[in-house]
C-alpha positions as CSV (number, residue, x, y, z in Angstrom):
1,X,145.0,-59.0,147.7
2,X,142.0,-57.9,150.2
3,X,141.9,-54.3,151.3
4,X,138.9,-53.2,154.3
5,X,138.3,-49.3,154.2
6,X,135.7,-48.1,156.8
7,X,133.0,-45.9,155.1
8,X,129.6,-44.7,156.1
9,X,126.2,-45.5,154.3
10,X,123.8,-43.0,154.8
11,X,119.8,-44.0,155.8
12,X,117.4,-41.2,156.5
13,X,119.4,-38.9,158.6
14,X,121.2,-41.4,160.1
15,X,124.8,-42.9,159.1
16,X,125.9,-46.5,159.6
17,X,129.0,-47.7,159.7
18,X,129.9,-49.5,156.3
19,X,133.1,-51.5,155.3
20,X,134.4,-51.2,151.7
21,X,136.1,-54.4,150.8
22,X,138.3,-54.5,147.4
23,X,139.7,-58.2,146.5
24,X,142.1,-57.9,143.7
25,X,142.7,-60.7,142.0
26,X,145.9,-62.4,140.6
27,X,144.9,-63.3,137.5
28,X,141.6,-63.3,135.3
29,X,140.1,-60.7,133.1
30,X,140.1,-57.3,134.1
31,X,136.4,-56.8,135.3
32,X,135.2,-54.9,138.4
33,X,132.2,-55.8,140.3
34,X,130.2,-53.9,142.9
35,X,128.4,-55.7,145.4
36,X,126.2,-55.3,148.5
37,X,123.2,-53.5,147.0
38,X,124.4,-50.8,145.2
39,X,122.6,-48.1,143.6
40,X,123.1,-46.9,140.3
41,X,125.4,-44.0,141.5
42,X,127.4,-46.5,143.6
43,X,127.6,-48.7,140.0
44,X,128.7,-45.8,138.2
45,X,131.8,-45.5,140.7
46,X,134.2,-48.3,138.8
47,X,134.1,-45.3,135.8
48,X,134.6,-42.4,138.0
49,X,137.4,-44.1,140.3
50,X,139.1,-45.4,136.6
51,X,139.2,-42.5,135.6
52,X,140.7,-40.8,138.5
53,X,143.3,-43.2,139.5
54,X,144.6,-42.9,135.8
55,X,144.5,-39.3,135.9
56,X,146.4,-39.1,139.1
57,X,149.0,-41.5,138.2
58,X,148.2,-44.2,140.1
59,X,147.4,-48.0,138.0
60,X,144.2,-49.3,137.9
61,X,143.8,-53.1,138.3
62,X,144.3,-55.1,134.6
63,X,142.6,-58.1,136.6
64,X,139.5,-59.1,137.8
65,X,138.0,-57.5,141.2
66,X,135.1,-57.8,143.3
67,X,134.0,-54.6,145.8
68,X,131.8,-55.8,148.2
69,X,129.9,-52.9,150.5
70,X,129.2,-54.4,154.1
71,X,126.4,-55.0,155.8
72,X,125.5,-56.6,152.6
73,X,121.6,-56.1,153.0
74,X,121.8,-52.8,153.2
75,X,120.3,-50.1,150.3
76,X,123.6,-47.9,149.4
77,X,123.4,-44.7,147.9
78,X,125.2,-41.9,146.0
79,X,128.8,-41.2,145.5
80,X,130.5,-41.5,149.0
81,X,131.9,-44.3,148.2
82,X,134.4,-43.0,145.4
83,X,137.1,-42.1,147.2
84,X,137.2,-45.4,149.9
85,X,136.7,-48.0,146.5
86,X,139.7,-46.0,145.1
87,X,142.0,-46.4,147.9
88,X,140.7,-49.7,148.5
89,X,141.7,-50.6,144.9
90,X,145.6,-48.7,145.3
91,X,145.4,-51.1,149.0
92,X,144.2,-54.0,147.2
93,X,147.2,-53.8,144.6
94,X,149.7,-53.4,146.8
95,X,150.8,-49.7,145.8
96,X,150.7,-48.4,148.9
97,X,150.5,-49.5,152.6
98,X,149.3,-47.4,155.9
99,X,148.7,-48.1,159.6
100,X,145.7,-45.9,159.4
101,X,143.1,-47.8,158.3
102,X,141.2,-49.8,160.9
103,X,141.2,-46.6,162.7
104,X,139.8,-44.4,160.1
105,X,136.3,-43.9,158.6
106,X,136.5,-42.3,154.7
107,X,133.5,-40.8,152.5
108,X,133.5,-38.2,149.5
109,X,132.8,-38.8,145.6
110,X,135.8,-38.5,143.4
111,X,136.0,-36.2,140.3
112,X,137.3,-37.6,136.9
113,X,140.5,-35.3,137.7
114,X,140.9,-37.3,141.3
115,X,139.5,-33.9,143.0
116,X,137.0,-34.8,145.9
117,X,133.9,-33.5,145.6
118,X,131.1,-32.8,149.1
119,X,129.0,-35.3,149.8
120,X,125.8,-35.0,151.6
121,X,125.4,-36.6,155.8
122,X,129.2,-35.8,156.6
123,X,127.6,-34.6,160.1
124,X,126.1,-37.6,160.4
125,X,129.2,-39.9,159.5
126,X,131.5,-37.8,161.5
127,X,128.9,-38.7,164.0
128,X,129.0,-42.7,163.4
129,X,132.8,-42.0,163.7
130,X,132.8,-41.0,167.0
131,X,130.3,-43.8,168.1
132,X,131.8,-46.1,166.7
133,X,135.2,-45.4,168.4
134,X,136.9,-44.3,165.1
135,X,140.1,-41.8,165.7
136,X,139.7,-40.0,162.5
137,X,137.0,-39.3,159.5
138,X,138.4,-38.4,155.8
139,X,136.3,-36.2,154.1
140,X,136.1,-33.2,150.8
141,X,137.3,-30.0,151.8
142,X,133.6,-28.9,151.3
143,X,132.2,-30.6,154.2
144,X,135.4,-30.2,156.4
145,X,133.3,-27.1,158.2
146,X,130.1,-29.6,158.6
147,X,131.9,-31.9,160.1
148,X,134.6,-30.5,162.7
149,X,132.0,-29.4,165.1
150,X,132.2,-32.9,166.7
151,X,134.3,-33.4,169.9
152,X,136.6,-36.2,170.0
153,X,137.2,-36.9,166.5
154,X,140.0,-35.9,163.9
155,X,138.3,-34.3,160.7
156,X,140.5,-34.1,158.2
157,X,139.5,-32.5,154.9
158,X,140.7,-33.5,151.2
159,X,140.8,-31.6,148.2
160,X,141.9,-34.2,146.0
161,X,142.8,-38.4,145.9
162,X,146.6,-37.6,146.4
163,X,146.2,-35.8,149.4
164,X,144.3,-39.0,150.9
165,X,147.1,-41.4,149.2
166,X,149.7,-38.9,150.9
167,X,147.9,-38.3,154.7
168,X,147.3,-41.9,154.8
169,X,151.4,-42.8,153.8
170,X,152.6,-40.2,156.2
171,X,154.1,-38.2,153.4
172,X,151.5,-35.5,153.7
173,X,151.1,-34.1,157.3
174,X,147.4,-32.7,157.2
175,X,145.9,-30.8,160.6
176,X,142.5,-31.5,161.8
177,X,140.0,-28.7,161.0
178,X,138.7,-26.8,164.1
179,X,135.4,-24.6,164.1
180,X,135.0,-21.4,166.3
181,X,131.4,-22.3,167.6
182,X,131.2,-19.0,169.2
183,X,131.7,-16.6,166.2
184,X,129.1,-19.2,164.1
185,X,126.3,-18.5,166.5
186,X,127.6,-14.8,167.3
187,X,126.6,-14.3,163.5
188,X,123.7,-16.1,163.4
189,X,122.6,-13.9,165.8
190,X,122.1,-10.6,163.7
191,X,119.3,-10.0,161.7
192,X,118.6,-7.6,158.8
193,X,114.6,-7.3,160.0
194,X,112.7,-6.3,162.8
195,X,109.9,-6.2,164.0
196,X,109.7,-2.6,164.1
197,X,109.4,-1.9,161.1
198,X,105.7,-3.6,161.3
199,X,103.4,-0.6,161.5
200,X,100.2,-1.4,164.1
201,X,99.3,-4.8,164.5
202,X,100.2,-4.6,168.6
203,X,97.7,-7.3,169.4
204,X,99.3,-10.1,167.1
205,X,102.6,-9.1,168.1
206,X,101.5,-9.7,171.3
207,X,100.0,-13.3,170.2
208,X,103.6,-13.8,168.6
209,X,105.3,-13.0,171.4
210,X,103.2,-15.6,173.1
211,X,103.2,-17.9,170.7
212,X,107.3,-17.9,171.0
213,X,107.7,-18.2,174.5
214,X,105.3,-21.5,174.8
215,X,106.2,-22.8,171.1
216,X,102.7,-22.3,170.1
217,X,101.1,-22.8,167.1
218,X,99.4,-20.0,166.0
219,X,97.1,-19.2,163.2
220,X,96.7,-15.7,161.6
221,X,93.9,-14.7,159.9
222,X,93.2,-11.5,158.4
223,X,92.3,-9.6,154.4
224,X,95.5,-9.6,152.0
225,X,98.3,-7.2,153.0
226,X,97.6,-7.0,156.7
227,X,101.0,-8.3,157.2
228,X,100.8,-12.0,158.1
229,X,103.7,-12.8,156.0
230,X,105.7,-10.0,157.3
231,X,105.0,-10.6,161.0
232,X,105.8,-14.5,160.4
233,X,109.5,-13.5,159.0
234,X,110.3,-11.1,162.0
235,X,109.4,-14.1,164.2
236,X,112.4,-15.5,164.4
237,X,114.4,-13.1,165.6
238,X,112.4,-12.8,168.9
239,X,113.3,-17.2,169.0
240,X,115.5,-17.9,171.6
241,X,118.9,-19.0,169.9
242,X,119.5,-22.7,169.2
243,X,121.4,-24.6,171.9
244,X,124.4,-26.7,170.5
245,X,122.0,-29.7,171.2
246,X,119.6,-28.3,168.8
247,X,121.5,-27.2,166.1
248,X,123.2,-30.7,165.8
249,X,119.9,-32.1,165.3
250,X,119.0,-29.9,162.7
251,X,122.0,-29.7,161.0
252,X,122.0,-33.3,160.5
253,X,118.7,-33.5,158.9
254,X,119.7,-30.7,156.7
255,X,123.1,-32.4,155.5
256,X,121.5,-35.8,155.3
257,X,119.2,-34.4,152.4
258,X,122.2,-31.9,150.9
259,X,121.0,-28.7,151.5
260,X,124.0,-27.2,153.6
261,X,126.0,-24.7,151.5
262,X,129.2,-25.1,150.3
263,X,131.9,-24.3,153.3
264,X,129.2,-24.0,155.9
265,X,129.2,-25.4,158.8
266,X,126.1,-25.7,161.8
267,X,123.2,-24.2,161.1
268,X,123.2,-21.4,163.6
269,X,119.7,-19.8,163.2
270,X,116.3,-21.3,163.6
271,X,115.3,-22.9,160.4
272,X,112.1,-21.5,158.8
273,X,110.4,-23.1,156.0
274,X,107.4,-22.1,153.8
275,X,106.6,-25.0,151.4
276,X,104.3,-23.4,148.7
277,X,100.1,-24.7,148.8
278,X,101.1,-26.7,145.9
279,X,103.1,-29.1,147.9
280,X,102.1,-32.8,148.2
281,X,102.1,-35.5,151.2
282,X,105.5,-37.0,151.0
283,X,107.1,-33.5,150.0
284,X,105.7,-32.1,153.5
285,X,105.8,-35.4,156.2
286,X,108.9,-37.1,154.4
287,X,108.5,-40.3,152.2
288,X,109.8,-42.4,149.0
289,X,110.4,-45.5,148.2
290,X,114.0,-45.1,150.9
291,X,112.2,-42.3,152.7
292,X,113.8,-39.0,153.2
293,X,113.0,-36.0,155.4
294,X,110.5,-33.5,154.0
295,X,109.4,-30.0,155.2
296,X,108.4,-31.0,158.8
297,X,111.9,-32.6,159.3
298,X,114.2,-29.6,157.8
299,X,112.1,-27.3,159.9
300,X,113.1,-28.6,162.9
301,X,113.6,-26.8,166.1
302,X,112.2,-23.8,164.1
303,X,109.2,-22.7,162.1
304,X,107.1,-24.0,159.2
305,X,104.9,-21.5,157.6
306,X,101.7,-22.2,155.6
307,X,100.4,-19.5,153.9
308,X,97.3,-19.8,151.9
309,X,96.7,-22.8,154.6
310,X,93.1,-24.0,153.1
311,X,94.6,-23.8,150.0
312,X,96.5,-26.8,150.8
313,X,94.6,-29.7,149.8
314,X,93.0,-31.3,152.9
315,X,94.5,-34.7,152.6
316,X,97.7,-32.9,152.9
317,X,97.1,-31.2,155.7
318,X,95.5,-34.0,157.7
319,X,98.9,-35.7,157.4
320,X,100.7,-32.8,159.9
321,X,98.0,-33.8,162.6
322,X,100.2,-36.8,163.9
323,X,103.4,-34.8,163.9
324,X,102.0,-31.6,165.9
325,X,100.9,-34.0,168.8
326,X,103.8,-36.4,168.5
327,X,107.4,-34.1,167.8
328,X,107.8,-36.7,165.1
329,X,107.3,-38.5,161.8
330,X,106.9,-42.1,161.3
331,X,107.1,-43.4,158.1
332,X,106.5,-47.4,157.6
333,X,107.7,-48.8,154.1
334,X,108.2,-52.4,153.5
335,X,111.7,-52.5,154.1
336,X,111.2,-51.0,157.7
337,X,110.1,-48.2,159.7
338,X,112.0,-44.7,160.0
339,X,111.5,-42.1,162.4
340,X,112.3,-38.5,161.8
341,X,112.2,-35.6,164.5
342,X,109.8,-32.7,163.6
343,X,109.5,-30.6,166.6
344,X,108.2,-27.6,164.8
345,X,106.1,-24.3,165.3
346,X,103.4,-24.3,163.5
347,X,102.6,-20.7,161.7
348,X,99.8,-20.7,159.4
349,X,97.8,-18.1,157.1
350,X,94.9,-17.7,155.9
351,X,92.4,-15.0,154.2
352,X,89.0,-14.9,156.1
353,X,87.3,-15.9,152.6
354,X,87.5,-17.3,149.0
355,X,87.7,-13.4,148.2
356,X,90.1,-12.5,150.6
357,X,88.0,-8.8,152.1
358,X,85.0,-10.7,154.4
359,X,86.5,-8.5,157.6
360,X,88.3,-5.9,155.5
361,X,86.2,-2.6,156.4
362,X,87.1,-0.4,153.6
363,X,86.3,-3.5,150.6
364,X,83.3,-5.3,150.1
365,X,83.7,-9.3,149.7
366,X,82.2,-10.9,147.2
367,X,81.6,-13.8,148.4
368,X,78.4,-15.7,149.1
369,X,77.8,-17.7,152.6
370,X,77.8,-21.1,151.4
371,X,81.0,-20.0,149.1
372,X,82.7,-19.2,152.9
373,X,81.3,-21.7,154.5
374,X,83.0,-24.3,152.1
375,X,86.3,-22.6,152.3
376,X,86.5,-22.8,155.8
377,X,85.1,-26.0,156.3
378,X,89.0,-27.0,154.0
379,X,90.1,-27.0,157.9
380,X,88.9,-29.7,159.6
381,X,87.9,-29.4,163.4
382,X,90.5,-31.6,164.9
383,X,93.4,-29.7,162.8
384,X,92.4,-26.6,164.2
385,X,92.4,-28.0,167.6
386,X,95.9,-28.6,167.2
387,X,97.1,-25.1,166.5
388,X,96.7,-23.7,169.8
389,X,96.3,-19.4,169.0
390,X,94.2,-18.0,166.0
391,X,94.5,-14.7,165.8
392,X,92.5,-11.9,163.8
393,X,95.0,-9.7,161.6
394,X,93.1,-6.5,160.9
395,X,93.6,-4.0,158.5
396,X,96.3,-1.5,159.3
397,X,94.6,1.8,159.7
398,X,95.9,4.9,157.5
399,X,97.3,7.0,160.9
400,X,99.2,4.0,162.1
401,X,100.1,2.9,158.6
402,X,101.9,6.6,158.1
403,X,103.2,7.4,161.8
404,X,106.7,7.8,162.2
405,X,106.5,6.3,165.7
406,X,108.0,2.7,165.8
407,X,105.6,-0.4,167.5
408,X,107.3,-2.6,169.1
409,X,110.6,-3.8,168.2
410,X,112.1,-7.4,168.5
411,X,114.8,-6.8,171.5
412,X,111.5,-6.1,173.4
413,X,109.4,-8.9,172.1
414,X,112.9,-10.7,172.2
415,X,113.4,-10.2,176.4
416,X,110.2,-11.7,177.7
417,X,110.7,-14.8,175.2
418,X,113.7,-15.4,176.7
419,X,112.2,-14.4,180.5
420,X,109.6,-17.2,179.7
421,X,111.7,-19.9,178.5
422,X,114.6,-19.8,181.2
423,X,111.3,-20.2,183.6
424,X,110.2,-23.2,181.9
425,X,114.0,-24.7,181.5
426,X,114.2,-24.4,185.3
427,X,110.3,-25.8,185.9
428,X,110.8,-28.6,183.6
429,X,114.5,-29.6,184.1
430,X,113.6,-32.9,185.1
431,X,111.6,-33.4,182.7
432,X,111.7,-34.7,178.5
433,X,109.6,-31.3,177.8
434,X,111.5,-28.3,177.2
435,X,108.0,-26.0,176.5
436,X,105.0,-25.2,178.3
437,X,103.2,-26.5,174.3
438,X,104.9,-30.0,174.7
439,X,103.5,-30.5,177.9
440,X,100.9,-33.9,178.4
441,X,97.8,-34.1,180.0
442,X,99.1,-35.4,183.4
443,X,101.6,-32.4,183.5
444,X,99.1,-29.8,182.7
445,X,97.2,-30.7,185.6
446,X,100.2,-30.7,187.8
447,X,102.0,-27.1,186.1
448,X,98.9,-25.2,185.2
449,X,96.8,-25.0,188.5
450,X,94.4,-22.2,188.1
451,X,91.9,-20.4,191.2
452,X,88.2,-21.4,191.6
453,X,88.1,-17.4,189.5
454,X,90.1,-18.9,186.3
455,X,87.8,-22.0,186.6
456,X,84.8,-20.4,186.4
457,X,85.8,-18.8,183.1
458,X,86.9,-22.1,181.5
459,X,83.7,-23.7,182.4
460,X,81.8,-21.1,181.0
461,X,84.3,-21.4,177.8
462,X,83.9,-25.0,177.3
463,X,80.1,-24.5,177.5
464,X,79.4,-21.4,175.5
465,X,82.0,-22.0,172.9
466,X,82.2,-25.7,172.9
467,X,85.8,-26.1,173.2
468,X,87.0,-29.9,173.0
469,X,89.1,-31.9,175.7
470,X,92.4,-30.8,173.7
471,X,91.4,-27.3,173.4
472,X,90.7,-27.0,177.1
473,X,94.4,-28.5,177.8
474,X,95.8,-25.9,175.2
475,X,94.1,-22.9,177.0
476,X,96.0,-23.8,180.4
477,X,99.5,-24.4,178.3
478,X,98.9,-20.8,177.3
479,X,98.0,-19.8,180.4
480,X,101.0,-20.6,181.7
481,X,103.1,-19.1,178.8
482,X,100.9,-15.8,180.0
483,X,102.3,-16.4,183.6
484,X,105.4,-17.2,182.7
485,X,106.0,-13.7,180.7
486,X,104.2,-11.5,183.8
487,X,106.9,-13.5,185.9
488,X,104.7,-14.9,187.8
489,X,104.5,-18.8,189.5
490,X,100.3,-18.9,189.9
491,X,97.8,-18.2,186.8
492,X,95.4,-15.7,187.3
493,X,91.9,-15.2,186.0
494,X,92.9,-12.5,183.5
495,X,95.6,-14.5,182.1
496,X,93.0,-17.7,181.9
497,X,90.6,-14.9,179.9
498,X,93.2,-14.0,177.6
499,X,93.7,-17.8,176.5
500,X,90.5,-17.9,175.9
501,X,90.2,-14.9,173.9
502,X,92.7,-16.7,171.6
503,X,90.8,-20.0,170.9
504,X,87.6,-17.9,169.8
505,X,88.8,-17.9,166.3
506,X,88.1,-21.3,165.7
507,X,84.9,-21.1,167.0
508,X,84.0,-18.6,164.7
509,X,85.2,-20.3,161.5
């Protein structure tokens, strides 16, 4: 007897529709057979669903049996596919009979006990549910959290293989899960840290602050202990919160790799991720032989922090170049081409030498020029060009370091971030930008019109300091950002000299 369960196979971050189909024979030795390129987790299944039906009471089929997983040329992967074989197999038999199968989608790996266990990508297949005009999505308890954030589908979460045998028979009435989206991002929204409790440093904050509003990347440079790593975890709470929009697109890459929590449900906080200088190309852009997402992707409508960044090796860091421009990585293998989203804010450290103290006034550096000279040249020009702000981090002088006064704190910082940005949702609601750092060419000629004063000063700029065609573009984006905090619709000459002052840095490296 034929049985057709609707599953989901997961690829990248994505989740496409997949139909489990167990034939049962009549007769014939008993022998199971997975097919429809199966990996060797999906292989390993027949054991784990033997097991379980046994354990639960249910038979397992004494003849022969073929499970084929549609489309057939399709890679499948991991253990989602427990649960759907194993009610596909009690179908199959005849044991039990529902109504509810062409109109529901089923995923979770089944314990040797017949307890479901999470899965990774249930945000994604609750997704392909809904798209694909499912009514309803089985999945483990676990991910029930993960997954009922999406409208116009029933999630209903299972603890074990009798609760599915008994929801599907109508002998177990099971609710659909609902999330409070309010109280998820209402907690999200506290923070433990602020950036008060960063003594000095006004002028970076200031750059930060900057950098925020406009979704710059930034680059701090400065002797050990100035605080770069400090300042870069206070960041985000001056980050305007994620939109609903935005944390489904993050949380999906997240749960596609299996890094939500146990129980949680959308991410409600701006991911942040520091990947240590050890870290190689495919572990940073994304890759393998089925690519997955790598730290550009899970950092996502949030921050990616490189400390040490010419300690990185240079290969690896030419690989981010593409990504910063683009909001994306591509990654070609032979079996086709995926596409991941990485629109990220850069945040990078670095000491100003091999030695660390070359601008540190109260240590002497070590280092000799051609020493420097070689450990700055580990950033190539046209990487640099992409980070639009490098900012000096001095260090903290003794008074400032031992006042009781507070600098200032995040709700500040926090205010004009969000001033800036609801300026630049209204400017560009028409638009596919949503910051004054995504914009093009042809839009930063039409949004950053400066006066024959602020002119003048780029000329001399481009001239003097030999600023590049992308640099000059980046200079007017973060003039703009400087407009947009003051409030203001036209750019001023003192706002155009205080973009400038923050592409020096390069220069000087």
């Amino acid at each position: 007897m034929l049985a057709r369960i609707h599953s989901a196979a997961i690829v990248g971050i994505d989740a496409l529709a997949c139909e489990v189909e167990v034939d049962v024979a009549r007769g014939g030795f008993e022998r199971s057979t997975i097919v429809g390129l199966p990996d060797a987790a999906v292989k390993e299944s027949i054991d784990r669903v033997r097991s379980a039906l046994t354990n639960c009471g249910y038979p397992f089929p004494r003849t022969a049996s073929v499970i084929n997983l549609a489309p057939a040329d399709l890679k499948k992967e991991g253990p989602s596919f427990d649960l759907p074989i194993a009610l596909g197999m009690l179908f199959g038999q005849g044991v039990i009979q529902s109504d509810l199968l062409d109109e529901t989608v089923v995923v979770g790996e089944l314990a040797l006990d017949g307890r479901v266990r999470a899965v990774r990508g249930a945000l994604a297949a609750t997704i392909m549910t809904r798209q694909g005009g499912f009514r309803r999505v089985l999945v483990p308890h676990d991910n029930v959290r993960e997954a009922a954030v999406v409208d116009g589908v029933d999630v209903i979460g299972l603890h074990s293989l009798t609760e599915a045998v008994g929801f599907l028979t109508d002998q177990l009435p099971l609710e659909p899960a609902t999330v409070d989206l309010d109280e998820v991002f209402s907690q999200a929204a506290r923070y433990d840290i602020d950036f008060s409790d960063v003594k000095g440093q006004e002028s970076v904050k200031r750059a930060l602050t900057v950098a925020a509003a406009g979704n710059h990347n930034i680059l701090m440079i400065g002797p050990p202990g100035t605080g770069k790593t400090m300042l870069t975890r206070r960041l985000p709470t001056i980050m305007p919160p994620l939109t609903l929009a935005e944390s489904l697109e993050t949380t999906r890459v997240h749960s596609a790799v299996g890094l939500l929590q146990k129980g949680q449900t959308l991410l409600g906080r701006r991911p942040v991720r520091a990947p240590h200088h050890s870290a190689s190309g495919p572990s940073l852009v994304g890759g393998g032989t089925i690519p997955r997402p790598g730290e550009l992707s899970l950092a996502h409508n949030g921050l990616l922090f490189l400390d040490e960044f010419p300690e990185f090796p240079r290969a690896v860091l030419e690989t981010i170049r593409q990504p910063l421009e683009e909001g994306c990585v591509t990654i070609s293998r032979s079996a086709g081409t995926m596409t991941f989203p990485a629109n990220i804010m850069l945040v990078a450290a670095m000491n100003p030498c091999p030695c660390g103290y070359l601008t540190d006034p109260k240590r002497n550096c070590k280092c000799t020029p051609n020493q420097v000279e070689r450990y700055l040249s580990r950033l190539s020009g046209p990487l640099l060009d992409r980070i639009d702000i490098h900012v000096e981090v001095p260090a903290v002088p003794y008074r400032e370091l031992t006042s009781e006064r507070d600098g200032t704190d995040s709700a500040s910082m926090r205010q004009g971030v969000l001033r800036a940005r609801q300026r630049q949702g209204r400017r560009y609601a028409e638009l596919a930008v949503r910051t004054n750092a995504q914009l093009n060419s042809r839009q930063v000629r039409q949004f950053c019109r400066i006066d024959d004063a602020g002119r003048h000063l780029i000329k001399q700029a481009v001239y003097e300091l030999g600023l590049s065609a992308r640099a000059h573009d980046k200079v007017l984006k973060i003039a703009r950002t400087l407009a947009d905090l003051d409030d203001q619709d036209a750019i001023t000459a003192q706002q155009v000299a205080e973009a400038i002052q923050y592409r020096r840095l390069d220069r000087n490296l």
